[in-house]
C-alpha positions as CSV (number, residue, x, y, z in Angstrom):
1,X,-78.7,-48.4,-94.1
2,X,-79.1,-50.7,-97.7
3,X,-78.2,-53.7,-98.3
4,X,-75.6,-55.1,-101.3
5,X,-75.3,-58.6,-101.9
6,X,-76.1,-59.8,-98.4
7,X,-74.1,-57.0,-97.0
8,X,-75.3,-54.2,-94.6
9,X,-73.9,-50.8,-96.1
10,X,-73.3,-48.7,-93.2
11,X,-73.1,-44.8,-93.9
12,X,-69.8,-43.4,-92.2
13,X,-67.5,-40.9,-93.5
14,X,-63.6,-40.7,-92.2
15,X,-63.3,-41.3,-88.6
16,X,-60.1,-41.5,-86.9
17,X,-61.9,-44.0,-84.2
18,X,-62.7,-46.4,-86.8
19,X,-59.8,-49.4,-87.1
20,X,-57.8,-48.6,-90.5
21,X,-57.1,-51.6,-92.7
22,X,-54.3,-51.5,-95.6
23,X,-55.3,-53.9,-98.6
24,X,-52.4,-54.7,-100.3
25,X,-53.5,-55.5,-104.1
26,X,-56.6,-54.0,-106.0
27,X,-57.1,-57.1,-108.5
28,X,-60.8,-58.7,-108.1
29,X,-60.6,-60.0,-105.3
30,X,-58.6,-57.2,-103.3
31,X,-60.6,-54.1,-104.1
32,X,-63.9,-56.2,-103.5
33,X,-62.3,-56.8,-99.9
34,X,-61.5,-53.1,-99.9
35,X,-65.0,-52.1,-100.9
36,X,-66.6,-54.3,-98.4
37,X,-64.7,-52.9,-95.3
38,X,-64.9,-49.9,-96.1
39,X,-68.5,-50.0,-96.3
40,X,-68.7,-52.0,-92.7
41,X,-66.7,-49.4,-90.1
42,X,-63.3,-49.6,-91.4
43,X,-61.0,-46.7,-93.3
44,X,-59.4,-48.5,-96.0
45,X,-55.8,-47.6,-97.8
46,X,-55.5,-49.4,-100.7
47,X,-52.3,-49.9,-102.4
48,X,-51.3,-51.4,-106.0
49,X,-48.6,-50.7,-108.2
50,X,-50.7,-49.9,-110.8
51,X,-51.6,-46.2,-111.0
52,X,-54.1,-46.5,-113.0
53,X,-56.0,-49.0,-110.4
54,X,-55.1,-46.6,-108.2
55,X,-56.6,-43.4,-109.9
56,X,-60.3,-45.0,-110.6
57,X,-60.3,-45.8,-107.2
58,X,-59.8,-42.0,-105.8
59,X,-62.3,-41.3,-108.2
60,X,-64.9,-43.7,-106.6
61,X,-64.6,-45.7,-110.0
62,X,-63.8,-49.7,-109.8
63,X,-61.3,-50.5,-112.1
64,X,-63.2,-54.0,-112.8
65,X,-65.9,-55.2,-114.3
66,X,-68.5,-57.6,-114.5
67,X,-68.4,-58.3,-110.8
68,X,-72.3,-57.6,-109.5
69,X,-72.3,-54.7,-106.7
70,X,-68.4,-53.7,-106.8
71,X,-69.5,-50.4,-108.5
72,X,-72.0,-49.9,-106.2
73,X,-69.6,-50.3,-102.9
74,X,-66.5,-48.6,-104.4
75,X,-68.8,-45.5,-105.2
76,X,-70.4,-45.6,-101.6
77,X,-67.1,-45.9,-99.9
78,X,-65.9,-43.2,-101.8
79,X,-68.3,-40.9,-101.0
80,X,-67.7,-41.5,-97.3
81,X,-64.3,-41.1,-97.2
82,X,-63.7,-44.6,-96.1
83,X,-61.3,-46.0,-98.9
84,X,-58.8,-44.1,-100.7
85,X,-55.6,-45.8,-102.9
86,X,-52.2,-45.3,-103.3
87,X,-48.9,-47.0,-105.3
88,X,-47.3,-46.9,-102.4
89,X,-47.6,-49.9,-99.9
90,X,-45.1,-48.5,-97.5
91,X,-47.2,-45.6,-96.8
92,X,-50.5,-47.6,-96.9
93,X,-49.2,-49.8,-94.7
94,X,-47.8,-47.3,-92.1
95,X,-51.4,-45.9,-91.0
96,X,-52.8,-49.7,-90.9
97,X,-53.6,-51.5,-87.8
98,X,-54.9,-54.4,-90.4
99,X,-52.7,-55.8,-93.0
100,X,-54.4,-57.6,-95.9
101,X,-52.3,-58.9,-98.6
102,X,-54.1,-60.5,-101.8
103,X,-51.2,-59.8,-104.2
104,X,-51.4,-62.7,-107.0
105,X,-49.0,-65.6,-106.5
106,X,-48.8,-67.5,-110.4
107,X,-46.3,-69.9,-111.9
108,X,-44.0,-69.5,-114.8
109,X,-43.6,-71.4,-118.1
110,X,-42.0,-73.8,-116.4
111,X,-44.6,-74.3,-113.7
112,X,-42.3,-73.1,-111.2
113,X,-43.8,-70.9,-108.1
114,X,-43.6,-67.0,-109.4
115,X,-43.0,-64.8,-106.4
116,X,-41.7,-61.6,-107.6
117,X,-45.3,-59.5,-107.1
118,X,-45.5,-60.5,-103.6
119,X,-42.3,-60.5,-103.0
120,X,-41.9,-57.0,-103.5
121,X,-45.0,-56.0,-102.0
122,X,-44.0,-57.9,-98.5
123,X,-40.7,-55.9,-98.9
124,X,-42.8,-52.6,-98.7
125,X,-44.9,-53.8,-96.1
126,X,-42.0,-54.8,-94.0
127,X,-40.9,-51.1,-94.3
128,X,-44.5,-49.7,-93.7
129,X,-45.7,-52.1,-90.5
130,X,-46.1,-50.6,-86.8
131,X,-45.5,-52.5,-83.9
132,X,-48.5,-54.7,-83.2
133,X,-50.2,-54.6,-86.2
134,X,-51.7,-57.9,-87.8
135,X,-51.0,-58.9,-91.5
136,X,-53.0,-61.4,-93.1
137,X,-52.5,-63.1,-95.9
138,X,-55.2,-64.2,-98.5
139,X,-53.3,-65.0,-101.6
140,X,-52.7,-68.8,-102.3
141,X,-49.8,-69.4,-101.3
142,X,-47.6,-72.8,-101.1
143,X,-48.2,-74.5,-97.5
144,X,-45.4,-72.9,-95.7
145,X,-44.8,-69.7,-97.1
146,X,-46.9,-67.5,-94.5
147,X,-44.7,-68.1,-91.5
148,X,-41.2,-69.2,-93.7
149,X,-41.0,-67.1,-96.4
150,X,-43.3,-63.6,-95.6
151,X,-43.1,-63.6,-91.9
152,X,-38.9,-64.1,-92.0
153,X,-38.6,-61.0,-94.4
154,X,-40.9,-59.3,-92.6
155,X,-38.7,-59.6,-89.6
156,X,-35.8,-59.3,-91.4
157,X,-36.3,-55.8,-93.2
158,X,-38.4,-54.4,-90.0
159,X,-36.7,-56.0,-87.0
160,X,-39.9,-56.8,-85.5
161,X,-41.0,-60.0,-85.0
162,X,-44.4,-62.2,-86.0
163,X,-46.3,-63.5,-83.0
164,X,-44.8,-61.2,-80.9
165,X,-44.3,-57.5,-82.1
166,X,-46.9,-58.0,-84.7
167,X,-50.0,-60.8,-85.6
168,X,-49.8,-62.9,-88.0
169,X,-52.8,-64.6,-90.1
170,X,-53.9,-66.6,-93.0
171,X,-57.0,-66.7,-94.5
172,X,-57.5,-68.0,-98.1
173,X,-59.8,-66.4,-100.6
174,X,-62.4,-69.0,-101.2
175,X,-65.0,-66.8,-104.3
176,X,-66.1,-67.4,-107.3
177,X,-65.4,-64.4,-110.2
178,X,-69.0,-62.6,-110.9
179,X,-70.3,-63.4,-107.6
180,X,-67.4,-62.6,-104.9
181,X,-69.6,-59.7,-102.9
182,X,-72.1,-63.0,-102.3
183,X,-69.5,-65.5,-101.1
184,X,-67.5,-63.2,-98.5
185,X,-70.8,-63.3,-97.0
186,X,-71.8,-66.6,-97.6
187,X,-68.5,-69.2,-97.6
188,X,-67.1,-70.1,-94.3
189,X,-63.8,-67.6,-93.6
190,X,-61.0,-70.5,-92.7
191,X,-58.6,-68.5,-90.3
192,X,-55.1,-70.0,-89.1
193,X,-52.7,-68.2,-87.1
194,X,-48.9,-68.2,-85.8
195,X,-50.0,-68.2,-82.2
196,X,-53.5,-68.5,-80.8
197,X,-53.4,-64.1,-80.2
198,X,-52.9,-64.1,-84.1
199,X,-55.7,-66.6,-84.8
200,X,-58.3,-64.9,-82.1
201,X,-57.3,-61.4,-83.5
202,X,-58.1,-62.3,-87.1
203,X,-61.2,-64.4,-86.3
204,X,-61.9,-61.3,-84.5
205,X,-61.4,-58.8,-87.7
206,X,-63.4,-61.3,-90.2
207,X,-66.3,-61.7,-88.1
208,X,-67.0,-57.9,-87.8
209,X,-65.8,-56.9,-91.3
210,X,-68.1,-59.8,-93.4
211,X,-70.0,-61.4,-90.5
212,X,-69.8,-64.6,-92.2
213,X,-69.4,-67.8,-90.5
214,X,-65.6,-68.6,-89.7
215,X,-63.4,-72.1,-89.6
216,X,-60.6,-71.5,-86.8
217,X,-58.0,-74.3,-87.4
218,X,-55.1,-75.2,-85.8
219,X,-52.1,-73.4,-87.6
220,X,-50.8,-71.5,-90.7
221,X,-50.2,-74.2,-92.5
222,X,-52.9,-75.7,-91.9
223,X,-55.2,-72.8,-93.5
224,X,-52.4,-72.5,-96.1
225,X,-53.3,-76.1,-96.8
226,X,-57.1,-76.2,-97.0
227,X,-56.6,-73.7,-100.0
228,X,-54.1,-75.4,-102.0
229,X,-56.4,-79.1,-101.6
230,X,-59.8,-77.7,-103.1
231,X,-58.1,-76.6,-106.2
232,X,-56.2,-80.1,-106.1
233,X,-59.9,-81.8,-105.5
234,X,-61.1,-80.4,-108.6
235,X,-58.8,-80.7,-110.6
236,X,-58.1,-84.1,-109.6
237,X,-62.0,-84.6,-110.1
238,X,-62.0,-82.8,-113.8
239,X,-59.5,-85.0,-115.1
240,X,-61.6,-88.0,-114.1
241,X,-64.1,-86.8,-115.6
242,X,-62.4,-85.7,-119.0
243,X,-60.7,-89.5,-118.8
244,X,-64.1,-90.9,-118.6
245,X,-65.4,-88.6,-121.6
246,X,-62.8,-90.2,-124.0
247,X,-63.6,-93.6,-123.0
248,X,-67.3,-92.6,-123.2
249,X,-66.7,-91.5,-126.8
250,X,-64.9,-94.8,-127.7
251,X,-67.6,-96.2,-126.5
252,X,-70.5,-94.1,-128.5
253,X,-71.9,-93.3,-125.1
254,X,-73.3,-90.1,-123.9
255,X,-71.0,-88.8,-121.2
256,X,-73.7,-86.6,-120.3
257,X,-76.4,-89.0,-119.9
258,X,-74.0,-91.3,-117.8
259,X,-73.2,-88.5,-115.6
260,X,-76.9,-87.9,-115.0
261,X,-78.0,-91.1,-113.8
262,X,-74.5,-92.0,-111.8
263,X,-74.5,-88.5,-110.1
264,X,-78.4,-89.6,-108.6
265,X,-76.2,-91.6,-106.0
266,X,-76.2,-89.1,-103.3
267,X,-72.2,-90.3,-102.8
268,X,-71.0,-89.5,-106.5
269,X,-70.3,-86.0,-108.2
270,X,-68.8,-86.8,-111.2
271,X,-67.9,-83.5,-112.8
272,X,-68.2,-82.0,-116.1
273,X,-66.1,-82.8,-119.0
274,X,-64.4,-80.0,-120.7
275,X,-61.8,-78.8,-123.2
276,X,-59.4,-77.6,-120.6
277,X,-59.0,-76.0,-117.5
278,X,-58.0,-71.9,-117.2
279,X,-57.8,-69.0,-114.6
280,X,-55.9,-68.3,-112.2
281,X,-56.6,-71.0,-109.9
282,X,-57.1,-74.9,-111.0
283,X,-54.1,-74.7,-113.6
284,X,-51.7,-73.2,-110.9
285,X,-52.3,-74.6,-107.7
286,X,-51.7,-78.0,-107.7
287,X,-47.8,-76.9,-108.4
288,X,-48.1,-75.7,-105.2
289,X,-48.0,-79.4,-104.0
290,X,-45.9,-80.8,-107.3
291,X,-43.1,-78.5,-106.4
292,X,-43.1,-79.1,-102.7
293,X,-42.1,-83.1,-103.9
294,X,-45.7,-83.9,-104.7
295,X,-44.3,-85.1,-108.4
296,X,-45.5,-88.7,-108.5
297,X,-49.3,-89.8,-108.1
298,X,-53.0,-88.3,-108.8
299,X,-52.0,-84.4,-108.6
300,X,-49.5,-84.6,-111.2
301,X,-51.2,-86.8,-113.9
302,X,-54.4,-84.6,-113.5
303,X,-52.7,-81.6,-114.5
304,X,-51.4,-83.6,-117.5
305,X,-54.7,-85.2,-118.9
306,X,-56.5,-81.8,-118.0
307,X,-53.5,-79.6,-119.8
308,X,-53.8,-82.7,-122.8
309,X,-57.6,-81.8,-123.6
310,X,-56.4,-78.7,-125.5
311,X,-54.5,-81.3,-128.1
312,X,-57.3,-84.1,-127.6
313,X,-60.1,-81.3,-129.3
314,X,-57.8,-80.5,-131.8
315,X,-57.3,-84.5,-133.2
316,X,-61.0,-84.6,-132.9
317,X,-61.2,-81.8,-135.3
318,X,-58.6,-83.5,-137.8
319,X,-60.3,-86.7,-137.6
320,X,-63.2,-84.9,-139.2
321,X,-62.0,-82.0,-141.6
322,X,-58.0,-83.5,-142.5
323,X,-55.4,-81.3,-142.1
324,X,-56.0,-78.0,-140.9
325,X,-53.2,-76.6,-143.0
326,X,-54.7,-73.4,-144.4
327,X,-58.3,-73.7,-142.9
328,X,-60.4,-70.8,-140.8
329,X,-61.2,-71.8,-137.5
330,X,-63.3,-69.6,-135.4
331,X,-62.8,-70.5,-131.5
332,X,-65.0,-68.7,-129.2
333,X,-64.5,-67.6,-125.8
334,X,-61.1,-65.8,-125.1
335,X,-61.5,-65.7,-121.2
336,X,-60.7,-68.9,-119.3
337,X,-64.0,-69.8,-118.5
338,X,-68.0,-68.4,-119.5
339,X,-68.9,-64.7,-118.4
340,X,-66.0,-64.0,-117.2
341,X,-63.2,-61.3,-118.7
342,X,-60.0,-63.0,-118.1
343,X,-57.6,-65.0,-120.2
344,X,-55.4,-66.3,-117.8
345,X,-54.3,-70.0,-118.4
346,X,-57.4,-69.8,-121.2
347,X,-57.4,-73.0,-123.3
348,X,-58.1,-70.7,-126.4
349,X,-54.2,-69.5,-125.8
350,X,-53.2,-72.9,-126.4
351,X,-55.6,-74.0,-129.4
352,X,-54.0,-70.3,-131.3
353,X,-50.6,-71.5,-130.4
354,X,-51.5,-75.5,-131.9
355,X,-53.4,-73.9,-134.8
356,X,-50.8,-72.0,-136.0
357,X,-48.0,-74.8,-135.8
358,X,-50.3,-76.3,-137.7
359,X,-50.9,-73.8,-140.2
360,X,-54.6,-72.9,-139.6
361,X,-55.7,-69.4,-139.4
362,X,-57.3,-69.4,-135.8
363,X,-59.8,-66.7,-135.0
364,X,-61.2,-65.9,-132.2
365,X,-64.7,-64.5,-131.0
366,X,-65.4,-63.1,-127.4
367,X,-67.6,-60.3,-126.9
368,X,-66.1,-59.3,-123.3
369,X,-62.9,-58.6,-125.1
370,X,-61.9,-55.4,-127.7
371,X,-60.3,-56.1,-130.8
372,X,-57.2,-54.9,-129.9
373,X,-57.2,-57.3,-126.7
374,X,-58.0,-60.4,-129.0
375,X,-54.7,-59.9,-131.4
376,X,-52.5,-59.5,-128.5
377,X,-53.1,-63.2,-128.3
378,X,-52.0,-63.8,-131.2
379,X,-55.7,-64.2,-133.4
380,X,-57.6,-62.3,-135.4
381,X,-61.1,-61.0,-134.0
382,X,-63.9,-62.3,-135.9
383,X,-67.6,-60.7,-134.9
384,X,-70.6,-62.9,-135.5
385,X,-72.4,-60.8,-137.7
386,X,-69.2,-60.6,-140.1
387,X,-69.5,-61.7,-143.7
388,X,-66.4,-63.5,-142.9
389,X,-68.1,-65.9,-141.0
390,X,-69.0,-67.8,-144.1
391,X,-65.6,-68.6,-145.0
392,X,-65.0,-70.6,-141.8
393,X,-64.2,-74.1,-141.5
394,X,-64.8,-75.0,-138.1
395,X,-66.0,-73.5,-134.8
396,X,-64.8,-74.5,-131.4
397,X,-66.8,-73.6,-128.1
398,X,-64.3,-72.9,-125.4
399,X,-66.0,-70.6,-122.6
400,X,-69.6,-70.4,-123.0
401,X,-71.1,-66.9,-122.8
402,X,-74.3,-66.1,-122.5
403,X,-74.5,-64.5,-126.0
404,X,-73.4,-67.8,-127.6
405,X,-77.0,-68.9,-126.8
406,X,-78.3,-66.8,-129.9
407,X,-75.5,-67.5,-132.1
408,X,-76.7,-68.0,-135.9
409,X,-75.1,-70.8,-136.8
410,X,-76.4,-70.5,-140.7
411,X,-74.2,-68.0,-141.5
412,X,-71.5,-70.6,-141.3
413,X,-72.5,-71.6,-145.1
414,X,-69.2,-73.4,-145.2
415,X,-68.3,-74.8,-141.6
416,X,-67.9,-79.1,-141.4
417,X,-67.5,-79.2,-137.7
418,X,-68.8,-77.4,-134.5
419,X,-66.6,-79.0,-131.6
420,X,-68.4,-78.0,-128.5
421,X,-66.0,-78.0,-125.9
422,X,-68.4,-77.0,-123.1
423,X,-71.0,-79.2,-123.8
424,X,-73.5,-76.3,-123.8
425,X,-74.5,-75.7,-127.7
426,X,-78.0,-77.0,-129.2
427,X,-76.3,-79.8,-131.1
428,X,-79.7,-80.5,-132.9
429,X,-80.1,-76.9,-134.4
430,X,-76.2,-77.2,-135.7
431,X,-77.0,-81.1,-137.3
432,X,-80.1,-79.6,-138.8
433,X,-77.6,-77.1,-141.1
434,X,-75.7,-80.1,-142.3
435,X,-72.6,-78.9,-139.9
436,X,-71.3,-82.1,-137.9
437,X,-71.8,-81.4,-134.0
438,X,-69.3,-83.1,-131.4
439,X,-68.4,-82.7,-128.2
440,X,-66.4,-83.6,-125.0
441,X,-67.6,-87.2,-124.3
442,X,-71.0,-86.8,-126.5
443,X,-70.2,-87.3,-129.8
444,X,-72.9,-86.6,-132.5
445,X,-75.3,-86.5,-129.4
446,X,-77.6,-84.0,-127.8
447,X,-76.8,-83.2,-124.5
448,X,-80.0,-84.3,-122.1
């Protein structure tokens, strides 16, 4: 027996006596879940509609990266015989007495709730599911949807029925990308059910399968609802804080040094101001509420000032170089957020698609991100030890990776402005070179 980010790996190969658990989804978060079981007494069928995903994992090979111990836990599993993968959900499904489902729940371009990958994954499920299984749901889901919209076309395609001819759960994902293996051990499961058999049975599953501590409330909703109201809480909370930054700046006051000494009141946690907010999570969310009738108050004009940030950093820039018709600006960081390989909602989408209205010639730098990748989004890659870089006019911090801590900035023999948008860059250093340093709510100021 080792042990893996807080985790006991327990050595069993294939064992018709161990419970069998379907994990419907191999993203992040759903083949970390797989791993984990199948490393703590549980056969594991995972299912995605991605063959590929599939493939690496019947290989003992996890399809993602960056994510500490995941290689480690798929291989293990693997080896034992105690997680295998499949594209089809029906058949997955049908040798389950578990049910997980983590299939992704995003919006649109109109913010509306996009339903159409769990949708159809539920529809297979329904066509797989025994008679007194359990299905949980981990996905973020609109307050609601467990019991209205999943459980009802369960029932409808199957003929059985939730909280009597099967269990039904919800359970929210509560981790944090590059350190997910820690928090299902760490963060306190919240567990909701249709009936008190369906609560008891998942508390039950979750307490064996990550033996971390668990929060039992009251209903589906209920768990459904805790989810949906952290996101809301920060971004609710980053928007203050990106409000007070501009009013800091107008001021000529250091955002970061009021944010030091107001955050030693044990009652205030101002958060960190920022050039947007990305990923899969903050951005989304809160439409969750917005669409349910939520369209008037603090949720809705969050998601406006925090979606406005993007446009803020780029009339920052203008105040200092003019137009940006025709000028090379280097913004680095692809992914949403620092150290982390995902572009989803990234504010670097929205400063190409501004740049190029305006008629700049945006690239873009991320070193967890080929070539290739990059220009999908519409930029042209840029490395930092290109000749090129001498020809740009201004550089924009959006996710801070570790690399960026050693990034030359002297090679930028023609750059006027370094906008930090994460507040993270040695501002000193870049005012040494003659290149004007800014950033969100700390204008021409180091950061203490």
């Amino acid at each position: 027996m080792t042990t893996e980010m807080g985790f006991d790996i327990i050595m069993t190969g294939y064992s018709a006596s161990l419970p069998n658990v379907a994990v419907v989804g191999l993203g992040k978060i759903g083949l970390t879940l797989a791993a984990v079981f199948a490393n703590h007494r549980y056969n594991v069928f995972g299912a995605d509609i991605n063959p590929d995903v599939a493939a690496s994992v019947n290989q003992g090979i996890s399809h993602i990266q960056n994510e500490p111990g995941l290689d480690r836990l798929v291989l293990t599993a693997h080896k034992n015989n105690t997680l295998s993968a499949t594209t089809n959900t029906a058949e997955a499904t049908a040798q389950a007495e578990i049910i997980v489902v983590i299939v992704p729940v995003l919006t649109d371009e109109q913010n509306q709730v996009d339903y159409q990958l769990i949708d159809r994954a539920v529809a297979e499920i329904a066509k797989g599911i025994k008679k007194d299984a359990m299905v949980i749901f981990e996905t973020t889901l609109p307050p609601g949807d467990t019991e209205n919209r999943f459980g009802k076309k369960i029932e409808e395609i199957s003929g059985l029925r939730p909280g009597r001819d099967f269990d039904l759960a919800y359970s929210p994902e509560r981790v944090y990308s590059n350190q997910i293996i820690h928090d299902l051990g760490h963060y306190p499961k919240v567990v909701g059910g249709i009936n008190e058999k369906s609560l008891k049975s998942a508390a039950a599953f979750y307490k064996n399968a990550l033996g971390c501590k668990l929060i039992e409330v009251s209903s589906l909703v209920t768990a459904e609802f805790s989810k949906v109201a952290e996101c809301v809480y920060r971004d609710v909370n980053i928007a203050l804080a990106n409000e007070l930054a501009m009013f800091a700046e107008d001021k000529g006051v250091s955002m970061a040094e009021v944010i030091s000494a107001s955050n030693s009141q044990p009652y205030s946690n101002i958060h960190s101001p920022g050039i947007g907010v990305g990923g899969h999570c903050i951005p989304i969310y809160p439409y969750f509420f917005i669409n349910k009738g939520l369209s008037t108050g603090l949720t809705p004009l969050s998601r406006e000032i925090n979606d406005s940030m993007a446009d803020y950093a780029i009339g920052k820039i203008e105040k200092q170089i003019g137009s940006l018709k025709n000028k090379n600006t280097l913004i680095l960081g692809l992914s949403y957020r620092g150290n982390v390989k995902e572009p989803t909602k990234s504010t670097t989408l929205v400063l190409i698609d501004r740049m190029l209205e305006k008629g700049a010639n945006p690239f873009v730098n991320d070193p967890l991100f080929s070539d290739r990748e990059i220009k999908q989004h519409g930029a042209a890659p840029l490395s930092l030890y290109d000749d090129n870089c001498s020809k740009i006019d201004a550089v924009i911090l959006q996710s801070f990776h570790e690399e960026y801590n050693e990034i030359d900035f002297s090679q930028f023999t023609n750059c006027q402005l370094v906008l930090d948008g994460r507040n993270k860059l040695n501002s000193q250093e870049i005012s040494r070179l003659g290149i004007t340093y800014e950033s969100i709510g700390n204008q021409g100021r180091q950061c203490p």
